[in-house]
N, C-alpha and C positions, 0 to 999 in steps of 0.2 A: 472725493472718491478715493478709496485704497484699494491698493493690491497686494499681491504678496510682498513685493518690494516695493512697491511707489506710493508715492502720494500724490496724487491731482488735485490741484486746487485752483479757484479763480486767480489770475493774473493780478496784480495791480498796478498803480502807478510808480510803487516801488519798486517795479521788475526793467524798468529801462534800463539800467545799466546792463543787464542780464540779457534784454534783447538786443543791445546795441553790440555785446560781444558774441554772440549766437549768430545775429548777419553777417559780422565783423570777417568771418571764416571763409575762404573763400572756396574750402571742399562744401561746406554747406550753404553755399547758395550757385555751388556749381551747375544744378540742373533746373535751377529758377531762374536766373539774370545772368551765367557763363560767370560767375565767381565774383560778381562785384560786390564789394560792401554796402548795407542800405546806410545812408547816410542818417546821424543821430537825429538830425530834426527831421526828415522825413518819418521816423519811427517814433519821435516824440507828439508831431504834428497829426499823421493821419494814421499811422498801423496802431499805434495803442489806443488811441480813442474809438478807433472802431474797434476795435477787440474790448475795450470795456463798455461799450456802446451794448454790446448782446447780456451783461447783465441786468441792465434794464428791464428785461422780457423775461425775464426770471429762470430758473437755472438748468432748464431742462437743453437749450443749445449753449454754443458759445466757446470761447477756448481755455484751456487748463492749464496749468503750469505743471511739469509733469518736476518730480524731484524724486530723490534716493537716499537716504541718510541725511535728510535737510539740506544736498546740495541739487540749486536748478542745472537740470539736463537739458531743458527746451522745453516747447507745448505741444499740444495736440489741439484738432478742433474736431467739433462736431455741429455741424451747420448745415441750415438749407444751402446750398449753390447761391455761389453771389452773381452769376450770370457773366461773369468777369471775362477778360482774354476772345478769343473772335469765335464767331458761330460758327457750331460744326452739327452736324448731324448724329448726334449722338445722346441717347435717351439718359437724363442727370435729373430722371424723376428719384426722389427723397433724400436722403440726407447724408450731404459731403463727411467723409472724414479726412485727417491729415495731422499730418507732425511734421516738428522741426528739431533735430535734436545736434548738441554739442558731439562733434566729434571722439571725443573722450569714452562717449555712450555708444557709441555704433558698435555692431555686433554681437552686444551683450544682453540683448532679446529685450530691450525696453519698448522701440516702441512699437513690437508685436505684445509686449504686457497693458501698455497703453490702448491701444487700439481698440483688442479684444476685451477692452473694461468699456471702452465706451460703447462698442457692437451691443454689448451685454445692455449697455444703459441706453440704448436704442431700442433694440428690442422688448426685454422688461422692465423696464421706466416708462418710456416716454410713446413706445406704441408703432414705432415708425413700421412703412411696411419695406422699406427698401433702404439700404446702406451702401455708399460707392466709396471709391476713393479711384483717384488718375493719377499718372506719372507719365514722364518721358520713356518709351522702348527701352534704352539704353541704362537707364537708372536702375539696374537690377538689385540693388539690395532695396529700394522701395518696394519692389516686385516681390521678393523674397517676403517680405513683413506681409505686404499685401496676402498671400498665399498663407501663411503661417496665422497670421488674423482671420481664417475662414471663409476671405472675398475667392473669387473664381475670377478666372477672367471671360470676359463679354465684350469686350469691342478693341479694336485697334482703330485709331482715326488720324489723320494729317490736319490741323487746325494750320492755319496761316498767319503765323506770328507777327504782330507787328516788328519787335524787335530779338530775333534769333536766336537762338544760343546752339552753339556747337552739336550734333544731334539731333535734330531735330527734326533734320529728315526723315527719319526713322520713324518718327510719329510716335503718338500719344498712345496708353494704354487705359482701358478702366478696368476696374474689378471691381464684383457686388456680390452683394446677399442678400436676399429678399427675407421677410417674416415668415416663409411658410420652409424656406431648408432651412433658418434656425431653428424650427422646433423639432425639425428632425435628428439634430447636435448635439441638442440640449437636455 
C-alpha cells in the first residue's frame, strides 16, 4: 500500500532488528508495559511469527511495515481482535486497527496517514462493516490520530489489568467507524 508519503508493506524476518529497537524505546511502550523493553527473543520467538503468521491468509489482514523515504518508522495492523488482555464489556465487533511507531515519527501525521489508508482498505478492499482501534484515556496523541483517522469515540471501559501500568485507572478508550458513515466521507 502507498500513500502520499509512505509505504506499507509486509514485515519480514529481516525486520527484527527494527522491531527490537522500536520496543527498545521506552516512550513507545510507555502505554503498553510502563516502558519496558520487549526482550529480543521474546520478539524473535513469538511477536514476529505471529505477525508473519497472518500472511498466510492472504493479504487482506495482518501488519505493515509502515516506512518514509526507505526508512522503517514502525507498523500498523489491521486485524480481527485477537481476544487478548481481560474481558470487558465492550462491543470489538470487526476489525482492530493499531500502530507502533518510532519516536522520531510522532507528530508528523504518519500514523493518522497510515491508519486512514488502511480505513480505506477496510472499507473498499476488503468490505469490513466496522473498524476500531482502543488506547489507554491518558494516551492522547493516540486519541488525537484516532480522531484525525475519522474513528469517533464510543465507549470508555476499565478492563482489569493483569499487570498495570501507570494510568490505568483512567481506563481504556475505543473509537469506530462503521461502513455506512464511511460512505457518507467518502
Amino acid at each position: 500500500m502507498k500513500t502520499e508519503r509512505l509505504n506499507l508493506r509486509q514485515l519480514t524476518a529481516d525486520d527484527l532488528d527494527n522491531l527490537v529497537s522500536l520496543d527498545s524505546d521506552p516512550e513507545v511502550m510507555r502505554y503498553l508495559n510502563g516502558g519496558h523493553p520487549t526482550p529480543l527473543a521474546e520478539i524473535r520467538d513469538s511477536a514476529l511469527p505471529r505477525i508473519l503468521a497472518y500472511y498466510d491468509r492472504g493479504t487482506d489482514y495482518g501488519y505493515w511495515a509502515v516506512e518514509a523515504a526507505g526508512e522503517f518508522l514502525g507498523w500498523a495492523f489491521f486485524r480481527p481482535h485477537r481476544g487478548d488482555g481481560p474481558p470487558v464489556d465492550v462491543d470489538r465487533s470487526g476489525i482492530e486497527i493499531g500502530y507502533r511507531l518510532k519516536r522520531s515519527a510522532w507528530g508528523k501525521g504518519y500514523a493518522t496517514e497510515a491508519c486512514r489508508a488502511l480505513i480505506a482498505h477496510g472499507f473498499d478492499v476488503v468490505s469490513v462493516d466496522r473498524v476500531f482501534a482502543e488506547t489507554m484515556v491518558i494516551n492522547a496523541g493516540s486519541r488525537r490520530v484516532m480522531e484525525k483517522s475519522g474513528l469517533r469515540h464510543v465507549a470508555t471501559f476499565f478492563p482489569d489489568w493483569p499487570d498495570p501500568v501507570p494510568g490505568d485507572e483512567h481506563g481504556e478508550v475505543q473509537y469506530a467507524l462503521t461502513a455506512a458513515e464511511w460512505a457518507t466521507t467518502t
